[in-house]
C-alpha positions in Angstrom: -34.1 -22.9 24.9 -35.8 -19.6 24.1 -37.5 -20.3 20.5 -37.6 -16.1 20.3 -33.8 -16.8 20.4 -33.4 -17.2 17.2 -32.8 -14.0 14.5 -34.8 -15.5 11.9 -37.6 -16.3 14.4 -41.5 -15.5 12.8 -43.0 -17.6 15.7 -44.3 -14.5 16.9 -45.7 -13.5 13.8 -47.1 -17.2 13.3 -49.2 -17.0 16.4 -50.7 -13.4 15.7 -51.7 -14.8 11.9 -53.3 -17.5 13.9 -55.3 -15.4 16.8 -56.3 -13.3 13.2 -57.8 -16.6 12.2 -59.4 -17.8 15.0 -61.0 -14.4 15.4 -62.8 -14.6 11.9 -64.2 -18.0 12.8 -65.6 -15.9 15.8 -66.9 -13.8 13.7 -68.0 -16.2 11.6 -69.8 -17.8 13.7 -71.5 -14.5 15.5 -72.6 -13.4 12.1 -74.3 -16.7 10.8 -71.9 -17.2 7.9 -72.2 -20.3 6.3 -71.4 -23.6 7.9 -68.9 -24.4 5.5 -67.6 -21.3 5.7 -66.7 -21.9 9.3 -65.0 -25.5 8.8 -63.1 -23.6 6.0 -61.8 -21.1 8.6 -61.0 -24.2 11.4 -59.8 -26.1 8.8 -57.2 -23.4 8.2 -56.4 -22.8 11.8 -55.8 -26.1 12.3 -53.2 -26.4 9.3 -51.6 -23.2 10.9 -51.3 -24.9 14.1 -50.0 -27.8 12.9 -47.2 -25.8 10.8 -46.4 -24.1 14.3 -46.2 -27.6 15.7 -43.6 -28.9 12.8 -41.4 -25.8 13.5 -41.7 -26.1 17.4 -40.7 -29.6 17.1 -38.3 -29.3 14.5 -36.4 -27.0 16.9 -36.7 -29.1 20.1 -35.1 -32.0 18.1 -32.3 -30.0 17.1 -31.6 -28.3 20.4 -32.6 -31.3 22.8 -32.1 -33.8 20.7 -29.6 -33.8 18.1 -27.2 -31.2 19.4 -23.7 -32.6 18.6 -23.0 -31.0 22.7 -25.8 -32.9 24.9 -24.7 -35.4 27.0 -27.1 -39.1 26.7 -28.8 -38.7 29.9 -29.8 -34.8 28.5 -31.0 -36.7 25.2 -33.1 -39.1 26.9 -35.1 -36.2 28.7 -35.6 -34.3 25.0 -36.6 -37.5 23.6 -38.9 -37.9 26.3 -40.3 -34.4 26.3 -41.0 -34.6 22.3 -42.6 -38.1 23.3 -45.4 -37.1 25.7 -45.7 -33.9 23.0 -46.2 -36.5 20.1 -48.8 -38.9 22.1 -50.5 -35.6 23.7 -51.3 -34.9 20.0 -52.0 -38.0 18.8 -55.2 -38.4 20.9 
């Protein structure tokens, strides 16, 4: 499944807002802004990553998952796909 597919799609959009974010902690960093300044910025990246995960997910459920027109044996291989995702993360 292409997740550009879809017409309301903003994934793109998602992931530029995110390289815009991880570029200010660079730039925090290489122009000695405060250090909380800096877990403020990673702090937000990592929230924007995580939303990016919950929509990623929540699509790979419905396409691989839950689709009314997936046979068991194509279930059990999204299920297992979102399972080495979900213990990947979880580490």
């Amino acid at each position: 499944m292409s997740h550009l597919s879809r017409p309301d799609s903003d994934l793109i959009a998602r992931i530029r807002r995110i390289g815009g974010q991880v570029s200010a902690i660079e730039r925090a960093l290489t122009t000695d802004d405060s250090c909380a300044k800096v877990l403020h910025l990673v702090a937000a990246v990592r929230g924007a990553v995580n939303g990016l995960l919950d929509e990623i997910i929540a699509d790979h459920l419905e396409a691989h998952v839950a689709h009314p027109d997936l046979t068991d044996q194509e279930r059990a291989e999204g299920a297992e796909e979102l399972l080495a995702v979900i213990r990947r993360y979880a580490k």
